[in-house]
N, C-alpha and C positions, 0 to 999 in steps of 0.2 A: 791660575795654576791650582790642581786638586793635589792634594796628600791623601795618599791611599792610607796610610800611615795614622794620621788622626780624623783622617774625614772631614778637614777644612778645604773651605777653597775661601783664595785669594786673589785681587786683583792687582797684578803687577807693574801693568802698562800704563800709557794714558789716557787720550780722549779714543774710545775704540773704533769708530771708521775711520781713524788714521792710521791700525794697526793690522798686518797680514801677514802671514806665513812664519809662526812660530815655532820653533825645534829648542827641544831640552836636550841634554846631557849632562847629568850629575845633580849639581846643586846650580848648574846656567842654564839661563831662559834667554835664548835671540830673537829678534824679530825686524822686520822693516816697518818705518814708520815715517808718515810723511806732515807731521805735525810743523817741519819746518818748510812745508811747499815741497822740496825736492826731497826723493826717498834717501834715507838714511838709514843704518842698522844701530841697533839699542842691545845695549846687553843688560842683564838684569842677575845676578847673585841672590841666592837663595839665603847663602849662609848667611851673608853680611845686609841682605836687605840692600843695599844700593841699585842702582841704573847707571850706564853712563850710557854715551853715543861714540863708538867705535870707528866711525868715519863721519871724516872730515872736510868735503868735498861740495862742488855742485853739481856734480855729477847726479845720475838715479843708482841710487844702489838700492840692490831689492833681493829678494829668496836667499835668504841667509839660510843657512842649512851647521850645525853641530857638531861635533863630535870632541868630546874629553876639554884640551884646549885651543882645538882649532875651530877657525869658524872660515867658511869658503860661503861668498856670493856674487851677484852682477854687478857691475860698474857701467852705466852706459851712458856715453855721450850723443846726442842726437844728430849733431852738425858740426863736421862731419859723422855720419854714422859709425861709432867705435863699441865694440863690445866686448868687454875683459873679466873674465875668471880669476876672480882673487882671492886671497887666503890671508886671514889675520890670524897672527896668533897672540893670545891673548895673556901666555906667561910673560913674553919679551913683546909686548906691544909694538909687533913690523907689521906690517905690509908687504904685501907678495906679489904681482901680477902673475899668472899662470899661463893664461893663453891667453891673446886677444884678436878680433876678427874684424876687418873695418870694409866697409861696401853696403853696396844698397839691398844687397842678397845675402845676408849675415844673420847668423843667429850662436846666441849660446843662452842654455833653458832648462831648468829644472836642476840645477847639480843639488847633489846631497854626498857627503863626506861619512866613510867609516873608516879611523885610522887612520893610514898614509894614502886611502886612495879615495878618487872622486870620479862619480858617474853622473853624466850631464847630458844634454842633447846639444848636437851643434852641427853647423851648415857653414861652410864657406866655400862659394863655388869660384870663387876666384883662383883658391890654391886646390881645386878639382877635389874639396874634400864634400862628399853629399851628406845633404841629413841624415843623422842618426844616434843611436846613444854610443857614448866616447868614454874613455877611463884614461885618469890621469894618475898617475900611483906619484905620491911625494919622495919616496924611496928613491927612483931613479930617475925622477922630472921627465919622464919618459908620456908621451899620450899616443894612445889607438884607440883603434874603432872597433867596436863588439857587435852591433847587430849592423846585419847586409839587407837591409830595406830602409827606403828613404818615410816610413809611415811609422817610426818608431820613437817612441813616447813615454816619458815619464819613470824614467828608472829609479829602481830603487837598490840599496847593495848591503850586504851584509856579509862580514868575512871575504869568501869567496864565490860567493853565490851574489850574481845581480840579477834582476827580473826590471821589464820594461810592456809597454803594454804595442800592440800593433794595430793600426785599425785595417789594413788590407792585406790578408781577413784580419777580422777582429779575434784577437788572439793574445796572451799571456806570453810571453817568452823568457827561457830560462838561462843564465851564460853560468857556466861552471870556470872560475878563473884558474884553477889547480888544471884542469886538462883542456881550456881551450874549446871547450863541444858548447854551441848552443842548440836548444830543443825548444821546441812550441810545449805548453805542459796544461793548456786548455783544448776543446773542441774547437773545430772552423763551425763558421756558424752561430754564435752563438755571441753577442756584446758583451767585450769583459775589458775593465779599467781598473786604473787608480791600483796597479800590485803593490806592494810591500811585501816585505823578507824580513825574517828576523830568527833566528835558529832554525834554520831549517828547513821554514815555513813558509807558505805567501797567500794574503790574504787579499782580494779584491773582490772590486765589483762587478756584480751580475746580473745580465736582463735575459731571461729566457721565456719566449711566448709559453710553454707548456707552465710556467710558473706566476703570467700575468701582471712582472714588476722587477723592481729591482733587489737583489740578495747578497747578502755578503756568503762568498764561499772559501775555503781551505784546501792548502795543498799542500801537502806533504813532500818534500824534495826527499828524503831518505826513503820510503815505501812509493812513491809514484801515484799516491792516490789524495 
């Protein structure tokens, strides 16, 4: 971890290629870690200097994602194939299961949590539901589905604004939750990944031959530019 604050960094974790996909919030650091053979998630306190291990399982639990004192990630059993969205909360130490998807054509990938809501990608063709990125709002344990292509990827969410990335075409996409509109808000044409959002804003990746590599570009949700 860096402190922009005094310009320390610090090592939090522990043996580090058993350590991947870490999200902060506050003064907590999550992440998965597989130091015990099967993936596990670790939380880590800023204030207090501690660690512990959040779950307790032999399951794979993995992409632990943030926000204040929630933390939502994967649970997956291989045999039979089960796959479940879950949510710790970390003031009352429960556990939640959210959704879960079981079959050989299942998927649930990427969530990331702001608030009471969480934007993920998920497939179950058994219950006729196709790939795509989904929101689950904690508010009303209510879930739907926000983008109408099965090539959509990687969302990210912030307030009410989510962005996800599309590879056919390869495109940006924007869901405004307040009214329901999504919009493409990059060119066809042109490789672009990995969005994030955060006031407003979305920032990804870019390959444009006329530029010879890859760019980080900005987009402004309030101006369209």
């Amino acid at each position: 971890v860096y402190d922009h604050a005094t310009g320390i960094q610090k090592q939090v974790g522990g043996y580090i290629p058993l350590i991947s996909r870490p999200s902060i919030s506050g003064d907590r650091i999550v992440w998965d870690d597989s130091r015990n053979g099967n993936g596990d998630i670790y939380l880590y306190d800023l204030s207090t200097n501690t660690e512990r291990k959040i779950t307790n399982t032999q399951n794979h639990e993995y992409r632990p994602s943030l926000s204040g004192n929630k933390v939502v990630y994967i649970s997956r059993i291989d045999s039979p194939r089960t796959i479940t969205l879950k949510l710790y909360d970390i003031t009352t130490n429960i556990e939640q299961s959210l959704v879960t998807v079981s079959g050989s054509n299942v998927t649930i990938a990427a969530p990331v949590i702001d608030g009471n809501r969480i934007v993920y990608e998920l497939e179950d063709s058994s219950s006729n539901m196709p790939h795509g990125v989904y929101l689950y709002d904690l508010a009303t344990n209510q879930q739907r589905q926000l983008s109408t292509s099965a090539d959509s990827y990687k969302p990210s969410i912030a307030g009410n604004d989510v962005v996800w990335e599309e590879s056919v075409p390869d495109a940006v996409w924007h869901y405004n939750l307040q009214t329901s509109v999504a919009r493409r808000i990059t060119p066809v044409g042109v490789w672009q990944v990995d969005p994030f959002v955060t006031e407003g804003k979305v920032v990804f990746g870019d390959y444009r031959s006329t530029n010879g590599g890859w760019y980080l570009y900005t987009y402004d949700l309030n101006t369209s530019t």
